[in-house]
N, C-alpha and C positions, 0 to 999 in steps of 0.2 A: 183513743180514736178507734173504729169501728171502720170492718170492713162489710159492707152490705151485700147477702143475698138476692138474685131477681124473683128467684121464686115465690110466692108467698108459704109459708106453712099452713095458713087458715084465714077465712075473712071473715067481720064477725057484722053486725049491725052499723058500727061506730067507725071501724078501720078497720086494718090488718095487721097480722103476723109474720113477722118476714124474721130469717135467721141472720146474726148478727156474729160476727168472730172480733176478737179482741186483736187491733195487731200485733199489739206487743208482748201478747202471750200466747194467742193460740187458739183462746178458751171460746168457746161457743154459749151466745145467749139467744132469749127470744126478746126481740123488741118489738111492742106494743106501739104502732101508730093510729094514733086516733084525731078522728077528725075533727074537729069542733066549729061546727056551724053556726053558732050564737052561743051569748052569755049564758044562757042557764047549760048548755052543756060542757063550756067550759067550766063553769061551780061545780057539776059533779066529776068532770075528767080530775079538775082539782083534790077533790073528794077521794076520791080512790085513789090519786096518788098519796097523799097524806096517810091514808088508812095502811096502807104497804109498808111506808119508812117508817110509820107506827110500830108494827106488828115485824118489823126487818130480823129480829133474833126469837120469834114465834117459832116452833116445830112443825112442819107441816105448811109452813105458808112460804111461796118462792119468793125467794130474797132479793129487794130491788136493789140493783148494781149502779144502775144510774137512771139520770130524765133531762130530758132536753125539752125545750117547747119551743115552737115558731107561732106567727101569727095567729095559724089558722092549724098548729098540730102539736099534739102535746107526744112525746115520745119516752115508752115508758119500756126499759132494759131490766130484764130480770132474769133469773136462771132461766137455764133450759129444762124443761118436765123431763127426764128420764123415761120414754113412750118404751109398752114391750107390751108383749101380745096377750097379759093380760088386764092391762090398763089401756088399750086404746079403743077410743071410742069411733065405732061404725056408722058413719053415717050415710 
């Protein structure tokens, strides 16, 4: 179970990014809500979930922790990026 941020960390085209803490440990993720407005976008939200749990012991690729989906949202828990001031991106 997941204790949810209000803030977003970033919006993207599809949904958002909102911070996520684990209650029962503490641990901080980022979870991916995306919106799916029709079938062909739910085929590729599907798609990239698959590609993740694929690729979940990859180096280099953030490891998905969990997914939930609702009707109309697929929610997708992953680490959190480690952001520092020479990796964050200005926008």
């Amino acid at each position: 179970m997941y204790s949810l941020t209000l803030l977003p960390l970033t919006r993207g085209r599809h949904g958002v990014v909102r911070r996520v803490v684990d209650i029962n440990t503490g641990r901080q993720y980022a979870a991916n809500f995306m919106h799916m407005r029709s079938k062909a976008q739910k085929t590729f939200f599907m798609s990239e979930f698959e590609a993740l749990r694929k690729l979940a012991r990859t180096d280099g690729v953030l490891r998905l922790v969990d997914a939930f989906e609702t009707e109309r949202t697929l929610i997708l828990v992953t680490e959190m990026y480690p952001f520092t001031a020479d990796n964050a991106i200005n926008v």
